[in-house]
N, C-alpha and C positions, 0 to 999 in steps of 0.2 A: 759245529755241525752245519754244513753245508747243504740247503736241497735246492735242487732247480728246479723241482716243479713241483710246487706246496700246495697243499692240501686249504691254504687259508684265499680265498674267492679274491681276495681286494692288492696280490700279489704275484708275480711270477715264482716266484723261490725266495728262501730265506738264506742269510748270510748271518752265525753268529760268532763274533768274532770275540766275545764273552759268555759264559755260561754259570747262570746263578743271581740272586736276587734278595731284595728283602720289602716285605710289605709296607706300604703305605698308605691303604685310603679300602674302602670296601669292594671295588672291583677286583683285589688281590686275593680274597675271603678265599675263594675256592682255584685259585690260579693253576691255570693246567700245565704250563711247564714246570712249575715246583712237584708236580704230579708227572709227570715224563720225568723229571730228575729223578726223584725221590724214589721211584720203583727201579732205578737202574737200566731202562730203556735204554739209554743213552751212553751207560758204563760209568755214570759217577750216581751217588745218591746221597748226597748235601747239598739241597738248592741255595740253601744260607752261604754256603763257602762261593765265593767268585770265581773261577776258571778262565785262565788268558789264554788265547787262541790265534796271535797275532797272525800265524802261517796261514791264517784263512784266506786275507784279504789277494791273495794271488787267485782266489777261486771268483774275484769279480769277472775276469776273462770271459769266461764261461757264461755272460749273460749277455753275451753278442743279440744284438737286433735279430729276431730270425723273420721266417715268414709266417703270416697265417695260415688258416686255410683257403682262404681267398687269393692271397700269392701275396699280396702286402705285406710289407718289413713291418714287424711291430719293435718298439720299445721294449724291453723286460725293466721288470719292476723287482726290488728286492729290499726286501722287509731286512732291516738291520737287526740284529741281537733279539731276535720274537723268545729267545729261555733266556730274557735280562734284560736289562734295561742303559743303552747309549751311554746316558749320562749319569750312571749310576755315581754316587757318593765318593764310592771306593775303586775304581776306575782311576789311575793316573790322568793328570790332564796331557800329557805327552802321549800318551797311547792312544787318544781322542785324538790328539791335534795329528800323530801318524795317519792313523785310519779317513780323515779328512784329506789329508795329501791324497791316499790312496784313489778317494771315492773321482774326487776332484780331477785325475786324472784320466777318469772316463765317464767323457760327456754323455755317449751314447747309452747310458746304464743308468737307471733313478733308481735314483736310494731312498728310500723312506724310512725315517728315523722316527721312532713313537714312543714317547717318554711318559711319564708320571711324576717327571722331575724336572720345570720346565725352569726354574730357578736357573738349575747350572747351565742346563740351555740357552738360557738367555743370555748368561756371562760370557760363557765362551764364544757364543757365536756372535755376539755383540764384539768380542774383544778383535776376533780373525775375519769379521767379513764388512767391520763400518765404513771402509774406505773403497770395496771393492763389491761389495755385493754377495748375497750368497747366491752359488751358482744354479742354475734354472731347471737341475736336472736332481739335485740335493735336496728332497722334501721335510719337510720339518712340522710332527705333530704332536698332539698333549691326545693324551685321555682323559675323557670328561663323561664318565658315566654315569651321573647323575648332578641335580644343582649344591650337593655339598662340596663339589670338585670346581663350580664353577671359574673359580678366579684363576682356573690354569691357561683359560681361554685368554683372558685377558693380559696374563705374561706373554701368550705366544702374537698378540697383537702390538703387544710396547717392544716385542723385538723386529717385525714388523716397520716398523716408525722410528726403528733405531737403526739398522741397516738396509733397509727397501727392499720390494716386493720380493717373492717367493711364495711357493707352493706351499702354503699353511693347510693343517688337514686335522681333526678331530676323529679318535675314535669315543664314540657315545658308545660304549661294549664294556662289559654285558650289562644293561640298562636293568636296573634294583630298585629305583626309587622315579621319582616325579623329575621332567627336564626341560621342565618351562619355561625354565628362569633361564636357560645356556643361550649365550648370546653369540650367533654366528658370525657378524660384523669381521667381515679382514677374512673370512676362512672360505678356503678353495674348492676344499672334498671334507665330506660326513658320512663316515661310516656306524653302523647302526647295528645292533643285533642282542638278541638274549645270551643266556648263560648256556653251555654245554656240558656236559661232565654228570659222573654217578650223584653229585652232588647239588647239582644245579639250580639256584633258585629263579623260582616264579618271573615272568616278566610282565606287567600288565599292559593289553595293545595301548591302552592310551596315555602312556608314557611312551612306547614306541611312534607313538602316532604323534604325540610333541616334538619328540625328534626329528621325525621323518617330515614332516609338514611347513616345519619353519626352514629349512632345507629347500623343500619345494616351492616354498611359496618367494624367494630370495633366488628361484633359480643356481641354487649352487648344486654344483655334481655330487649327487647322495647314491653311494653306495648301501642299499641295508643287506646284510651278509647272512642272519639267519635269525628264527627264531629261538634256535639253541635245542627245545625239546617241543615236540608236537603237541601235548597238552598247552604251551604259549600260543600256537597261531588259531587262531580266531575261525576257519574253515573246519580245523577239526574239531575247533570246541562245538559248534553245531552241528556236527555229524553226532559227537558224542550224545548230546541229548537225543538221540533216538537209541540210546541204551548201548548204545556200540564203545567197548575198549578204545581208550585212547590212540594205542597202535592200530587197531582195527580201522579205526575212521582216519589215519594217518595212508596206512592204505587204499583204503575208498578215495579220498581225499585226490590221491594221487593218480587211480586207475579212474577217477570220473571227469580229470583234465581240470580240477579246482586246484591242485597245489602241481604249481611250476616249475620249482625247482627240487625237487624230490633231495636230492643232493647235496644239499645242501641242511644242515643240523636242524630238524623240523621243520624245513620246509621255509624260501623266504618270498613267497606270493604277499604283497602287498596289496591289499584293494584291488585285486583282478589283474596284476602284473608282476614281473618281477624287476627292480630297479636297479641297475648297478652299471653306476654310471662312474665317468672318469673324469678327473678335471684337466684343464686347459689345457698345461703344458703336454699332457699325453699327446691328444690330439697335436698338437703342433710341432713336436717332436718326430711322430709318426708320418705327417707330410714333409716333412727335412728331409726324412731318410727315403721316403719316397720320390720324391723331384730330385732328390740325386741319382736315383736310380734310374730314372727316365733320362737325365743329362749321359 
């Protein structure tokens, strides 16, 4: 499944050139694309079984630079495999190392690959980019939503140190537990947010705020995406104590200019803002295509 223009804040559209998955660590507990598979949204419903998709990669085309609303060419961003995971297990490595030619033949397109398996990650991309680099436009992240996950950070920094820089990126999503311990060192963009779904567990702000803060305070571009449900953001919790429904004070919340981004899954007002920021290579990518267009 193909979209150009997703529903996920930290993305242009998603590219899934695989479809399906199997769990690995407690961010997966309530996983929403096993939940899109599984009701047959999509026309399959076994998220456990893989689905190959190769004919996709022709729909990278489609993520041509366009303009903003300001008239500026922006970059499009595209989330690789968001119902599976890249580097899954069960994934041929010729079908990886296709979709690599693919990506690789268009500069002008970032990919963003985010895995929970940063192991094979490392091997492959250690194996095809030590002598050449990986390319500036190919992002490459772990999920790390909480410090039981920590040491995925730290694979994605020894491949780092094993093939040279690149656009390294964490998603801290959906944040479950305490994340003090997650160590940023080497990482470009932090993306941040609670759980969403019928299901959704509790996010506490000061895990979110470990997140977000060690982010801030390192100057690294933090994107936080949501609180996931309005009972998490901290604006409605105090509306609620004057007796008001949690939806209710999500409303207030929103009609009294305290939550910003309404649109976002409960709302992603941080401390009196909304942060969603981009890292480096955007921005410089973004005036490439620009100062060619003034040439």
């Amino acid at each position: 499944m193909t979209v150009l223009n997703s529903g996920i804040s930290w993305c242009t559209g998603t590219l899934n050139l695989t479809v399906g998955c199997t769990k690995v660590s407690a961010a997966c507990d309530n996983c929403y694309a096993e939940t899109l598979v599984n009701r047959g949204i999509l026309g399959d419903r076994d998220f456990s079984k893989l689905r190959f998709h190769p004919g996709r990669i022709k729909d990278l085309r489609r993520f041509a630079p366009a303009r903003n609303a300001e008239g500026h060419l922006e970059p499009k961003m595209v989330f690789v495999n968001s119902l599976s995971d890249f580097w899954h297990e069960d994934i041929p490595e010729q079908f990886i190392q296709d979709a690599l030619d693919a990506f690789e033949a268009h500069p002008l397109v970032i990919v963003q690959i985010l895995t929970k398996r940063p192991v094979r990650m490392r091997k492959i991309a250690q194996a095809r980019y030590s002598n050449k680099g990986v390319p500036p436009h190919i992002w490459l992240g772990v999920s790390a939503e909480d410090n039981r996950v920590k040491g995925r950070l730290n694979i994605l920094r020894r491949l780092k140190d094993q093939v040279g820089d690149f656009t390294a990126f964490v998603s801290v999503e959906p944040i479950v537990a305490p994340c003090d311990e997650l160590d940023y060192t080497g990482i470009d963009w932090v993306l941040t947010g609670g759980e969403s779904g019928p299901h959704a567990r509790d996010m506490r702000f000061e895990h979110l705020e470990q997140a977000n803060e060690k982010a801030l305070d390192a100057n690294i571009a933090l994107h936080m995406k949501q609180y996931g449900h309005p009972r998490n953001n901290p604006v409605v919790q105090q509306l609620a104590r004057r007796g008001l429904g949690v939806q209710q004070a999500f409303k207030m919340a929103i009609a009294e200019g305290l939550e910003l981004a309404p649109h976002e899954k409960g709302g992603a007002t941080y401390k009196g803002r909304v942060i969603q920021e981009k890292p480096t290579h955007f921005h410089r990518l973004k005036a490439e295509l620009n100062t060619e267009r003034i040439k």
